[in-house]
C-alpha positions as CSV (number, residue, x, y, z in Angstrom):
1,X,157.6,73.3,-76.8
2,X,160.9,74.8,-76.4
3,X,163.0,73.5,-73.5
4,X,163.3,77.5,-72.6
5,X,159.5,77.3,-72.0
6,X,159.6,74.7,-69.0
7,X,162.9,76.1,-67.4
8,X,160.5,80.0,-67.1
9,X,157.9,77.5,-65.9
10,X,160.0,76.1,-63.2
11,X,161.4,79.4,-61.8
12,X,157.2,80.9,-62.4
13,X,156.9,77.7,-59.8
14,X,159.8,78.6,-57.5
15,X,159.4,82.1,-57.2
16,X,155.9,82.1,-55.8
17,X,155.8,78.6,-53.4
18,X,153.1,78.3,-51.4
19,X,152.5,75.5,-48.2
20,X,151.0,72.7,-47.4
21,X,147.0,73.2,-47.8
22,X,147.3,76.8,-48.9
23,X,148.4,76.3,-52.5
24,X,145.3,78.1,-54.0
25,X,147.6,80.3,-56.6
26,X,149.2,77.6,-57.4
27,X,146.9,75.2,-58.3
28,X,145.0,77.8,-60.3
29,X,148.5,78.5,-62.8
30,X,148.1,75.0,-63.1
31,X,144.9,74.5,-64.3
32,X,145.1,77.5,-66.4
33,X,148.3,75.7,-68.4
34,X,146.3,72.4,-68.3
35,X,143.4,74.3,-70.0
36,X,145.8,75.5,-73.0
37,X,146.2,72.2,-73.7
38,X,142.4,71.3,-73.9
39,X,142.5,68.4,-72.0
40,X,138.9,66.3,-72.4
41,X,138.1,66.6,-68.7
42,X,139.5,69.0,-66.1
43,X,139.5,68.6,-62.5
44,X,139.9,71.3,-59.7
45,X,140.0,71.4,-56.2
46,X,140.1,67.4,-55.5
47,X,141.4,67.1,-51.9
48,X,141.7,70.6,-51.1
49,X,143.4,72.2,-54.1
50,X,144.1,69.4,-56.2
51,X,144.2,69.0,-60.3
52,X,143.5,67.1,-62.3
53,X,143.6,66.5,-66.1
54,X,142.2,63.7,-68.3
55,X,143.6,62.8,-72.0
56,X,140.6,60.0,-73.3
57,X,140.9,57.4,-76.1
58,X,137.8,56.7,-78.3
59,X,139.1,52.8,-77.3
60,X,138.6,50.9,-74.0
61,X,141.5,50.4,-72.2
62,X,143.2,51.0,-68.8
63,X,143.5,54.3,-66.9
64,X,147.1,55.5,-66.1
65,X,147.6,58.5,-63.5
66,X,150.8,60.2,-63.5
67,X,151.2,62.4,-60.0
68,X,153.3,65.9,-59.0
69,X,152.9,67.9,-55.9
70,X,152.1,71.2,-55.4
71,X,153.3,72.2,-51.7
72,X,156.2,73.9,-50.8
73,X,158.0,73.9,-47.4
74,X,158.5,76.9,-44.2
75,X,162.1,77.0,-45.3
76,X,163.7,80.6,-46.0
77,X,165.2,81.1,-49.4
78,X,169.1,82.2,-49.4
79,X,169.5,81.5,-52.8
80,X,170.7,84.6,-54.3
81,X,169.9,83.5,-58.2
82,X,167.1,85.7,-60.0
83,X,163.9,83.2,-59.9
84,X,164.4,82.9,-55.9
85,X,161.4,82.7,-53.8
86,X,159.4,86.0,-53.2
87,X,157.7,84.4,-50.4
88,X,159.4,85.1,-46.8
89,X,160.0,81.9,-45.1
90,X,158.8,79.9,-47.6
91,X,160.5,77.7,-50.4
92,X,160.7,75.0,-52.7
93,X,163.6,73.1,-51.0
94,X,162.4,69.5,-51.8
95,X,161.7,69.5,-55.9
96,X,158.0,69.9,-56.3
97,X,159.0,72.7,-58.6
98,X,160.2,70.8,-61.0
99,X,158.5,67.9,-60.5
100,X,155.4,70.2,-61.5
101,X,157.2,71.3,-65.1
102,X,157.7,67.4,-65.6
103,X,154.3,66.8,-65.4
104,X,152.9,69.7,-67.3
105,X,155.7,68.8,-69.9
106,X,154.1,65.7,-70.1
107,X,151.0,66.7,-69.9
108,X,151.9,69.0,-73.0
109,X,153.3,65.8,-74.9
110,X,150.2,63.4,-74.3
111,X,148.1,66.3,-75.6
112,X,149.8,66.1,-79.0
113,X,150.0,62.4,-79.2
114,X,147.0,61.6,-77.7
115,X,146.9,57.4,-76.0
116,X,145.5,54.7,-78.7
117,X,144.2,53.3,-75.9
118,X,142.5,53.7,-72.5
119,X,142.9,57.0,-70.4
120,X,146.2,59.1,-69.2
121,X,145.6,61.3,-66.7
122,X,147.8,64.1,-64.7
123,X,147.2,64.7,-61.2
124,X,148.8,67.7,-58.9
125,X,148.5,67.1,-55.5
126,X,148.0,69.1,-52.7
127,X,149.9,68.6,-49.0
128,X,152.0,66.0,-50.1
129,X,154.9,67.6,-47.2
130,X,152.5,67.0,-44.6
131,X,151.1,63.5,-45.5
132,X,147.4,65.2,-45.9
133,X,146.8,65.5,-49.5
134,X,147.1,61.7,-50.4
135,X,144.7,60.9,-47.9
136,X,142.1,64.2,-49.2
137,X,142.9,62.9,-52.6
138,X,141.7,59.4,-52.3
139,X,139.0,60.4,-50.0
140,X,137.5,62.6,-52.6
141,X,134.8,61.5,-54.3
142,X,136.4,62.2,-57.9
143,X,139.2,60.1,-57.2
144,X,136.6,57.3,-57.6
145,X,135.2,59.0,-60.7
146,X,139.3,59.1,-61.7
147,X,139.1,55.6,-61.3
148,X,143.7,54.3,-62.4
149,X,144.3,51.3,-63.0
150,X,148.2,52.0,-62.5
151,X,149.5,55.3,-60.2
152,X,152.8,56.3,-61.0
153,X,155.4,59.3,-59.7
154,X,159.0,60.3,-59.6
155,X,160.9,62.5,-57.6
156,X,164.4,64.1,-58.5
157,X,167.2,62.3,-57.3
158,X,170.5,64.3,-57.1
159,X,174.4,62.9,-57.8
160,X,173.2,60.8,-61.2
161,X,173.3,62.2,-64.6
162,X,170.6,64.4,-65.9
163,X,167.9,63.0,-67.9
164,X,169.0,59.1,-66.7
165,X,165.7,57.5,-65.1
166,X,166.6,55.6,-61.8
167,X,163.8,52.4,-60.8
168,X,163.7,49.3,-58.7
169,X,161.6,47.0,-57.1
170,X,159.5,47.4,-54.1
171,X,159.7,50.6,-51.9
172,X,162.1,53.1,-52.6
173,X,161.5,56.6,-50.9
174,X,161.6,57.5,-47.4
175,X,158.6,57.6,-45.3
176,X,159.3,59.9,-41.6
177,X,158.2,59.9,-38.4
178,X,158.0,63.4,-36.0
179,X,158.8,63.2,-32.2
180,X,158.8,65.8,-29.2
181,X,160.6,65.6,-26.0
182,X,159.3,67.7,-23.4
183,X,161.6,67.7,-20.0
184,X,160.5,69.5,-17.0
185,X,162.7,70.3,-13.9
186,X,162.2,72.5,-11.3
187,X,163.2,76.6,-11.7
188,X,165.9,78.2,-9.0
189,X,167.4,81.2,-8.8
190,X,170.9,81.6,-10.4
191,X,172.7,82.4,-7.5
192,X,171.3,78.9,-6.0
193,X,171.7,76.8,-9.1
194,X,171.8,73.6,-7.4
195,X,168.0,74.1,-5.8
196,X,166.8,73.2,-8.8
197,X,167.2,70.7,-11.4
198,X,167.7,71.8,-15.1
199,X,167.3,69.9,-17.7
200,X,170.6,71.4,-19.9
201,X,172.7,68.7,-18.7
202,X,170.5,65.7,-19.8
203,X,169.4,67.7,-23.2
204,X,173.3,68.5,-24.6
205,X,173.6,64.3,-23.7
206,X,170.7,63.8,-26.1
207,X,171.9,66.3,-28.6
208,X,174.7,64.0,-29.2
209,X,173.2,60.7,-28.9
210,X,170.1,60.7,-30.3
211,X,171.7,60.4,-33.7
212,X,173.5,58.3,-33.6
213,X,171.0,55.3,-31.7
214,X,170.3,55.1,-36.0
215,X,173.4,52.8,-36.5
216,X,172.8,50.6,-33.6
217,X,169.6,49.1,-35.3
218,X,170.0,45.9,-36.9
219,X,167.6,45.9,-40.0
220,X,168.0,45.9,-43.5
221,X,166.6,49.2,-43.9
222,X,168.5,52.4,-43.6
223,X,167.3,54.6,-40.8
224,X,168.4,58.3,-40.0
225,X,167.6,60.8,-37.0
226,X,167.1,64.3,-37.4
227,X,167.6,67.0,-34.6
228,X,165.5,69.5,-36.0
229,X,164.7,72.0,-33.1
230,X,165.6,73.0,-29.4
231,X,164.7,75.3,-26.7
232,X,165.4,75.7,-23.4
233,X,163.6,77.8,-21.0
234,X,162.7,81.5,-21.8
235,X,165.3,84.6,-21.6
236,X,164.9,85.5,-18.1
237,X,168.1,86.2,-16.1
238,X,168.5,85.4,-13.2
239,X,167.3,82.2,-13.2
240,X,168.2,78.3,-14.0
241,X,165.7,77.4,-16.2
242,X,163.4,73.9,-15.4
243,X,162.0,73.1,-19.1
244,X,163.0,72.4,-22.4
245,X,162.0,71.0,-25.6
246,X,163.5,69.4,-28.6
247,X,162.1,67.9,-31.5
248,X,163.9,65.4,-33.6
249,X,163.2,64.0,-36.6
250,X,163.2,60.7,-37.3
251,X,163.1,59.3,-40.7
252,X,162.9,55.6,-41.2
253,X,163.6,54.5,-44.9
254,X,162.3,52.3,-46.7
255,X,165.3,52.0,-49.1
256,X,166.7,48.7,-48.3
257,X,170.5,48.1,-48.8
């Protein structure tokens, strides 16, 4: 097909991106593309809303699963081109859009040149943002039916020319961890500030240090900290607030350097 053909595929995809778990419409476009290419087993709602498609060989042989994702994440689109997302709050910010035309692009190519060998299988994942849908996915009982031998995915890597394929060996994408402070003081009326204790002070200290505590650890990995959310109190005047919250983001590597 016509390169045309996956670029309206990709903004189809990014115009209407759906979350973590809830990416029914989406996983039912692509099952209906999988099914134009007559695939010789289809799959549906592994793990939630999973797909899967299966491309046989009349000759034993191993079992090779190629993997996209089908989530998108509760960012707001500001793009301003025309295939921007419909969907308040919601986006693809992270690639799964065109991760998903890779793999139906693919899909599309092992239809016509079917393997000599074995199986090749394409396999859209659900909740891959939240950590969920690998977990649903190889919990499922079809997974075990899917049976790979070999698992293999990509995801796109800005700042290198198009179409060049980066690898290496051993881990190369970041896995993250969440954390939420919660610090509680004790309310006073503004006009007494100093009868209570607020916990603005100690929370701007944090806001600047936290991200920096990354560089101070000694490993071979490369580590980052993400400030991704703060409150303090509620907008009540008149009063020195005793709790607030922040939640930063910290996202271990597992790129060594």
């Amino acid at each position: 097909m016509h390169k045309t053909h996956w670029l309206q595929i990709r903004h189809r995809l990014h115009q209407h991106p759906e979350l973590s778990g809830s990416e029914q419409a989406t996983a039912r476009f692509i099952a209906s593309q999988l099914q134009d290419l007559v695939p010789d087993r289809l799959y549906t709602d592994i793990g939630g809303h999973g797909v899967a498609a299966c491309f046989d060989s009349p000759n034993p042989g191993a079992t090779v699963l190629f993997r996209a994702e089908l989530d998108a994440l509760p960012i707001n689109e500001i793009n301003t081109f025309a295939h921007r997302s419909v969907t308040p709050g919601i986006s693809h910010k992270c690639g799964h859009d065109g991760h998903m035309t890779i793999l139906l692009s693919l899909a599309s190519y092992i239809a016509n040149n079917r393997p000599e060998r074995g199986t090749v299988i394409v396999l859209f994942q659900p909740a891959e943002e939240t950590g969920e849908g690998a977990r649903a996915i190889v919990a499922d009982p079809v997974f075990s039916e899917l049976a790979p031998d070999y698992c293999f995915a990509l995801h796109n890597l800005p700042g290198y020319p198009m179409g060049q394929v980066m690898i290496r060996s051993g881990s190369f994408n970041c896995a993250s961890r969440g954390l939420t402070v919660r610090l509680t003081g004790k309310t006073a009326h503004a006009a007494y500030p100093e009868t209570g204790i607020s916990p603005a002070s100690a929370i701007a200290e944090l806001i600047q240090t936290l991200p920096g505590l990354a560089k101070n650890i000694t490993q071979e990995e490369l580590v980052m900290l993400t400030l991704i959310h703060c409150k303090l109190g509620e907008a009540a005047f008149g009063t020195s607030r005793e709790r607030q919250s922040f939640s930063p983001h910290c996202a271990p590597s597992q790129i060594q350097q």
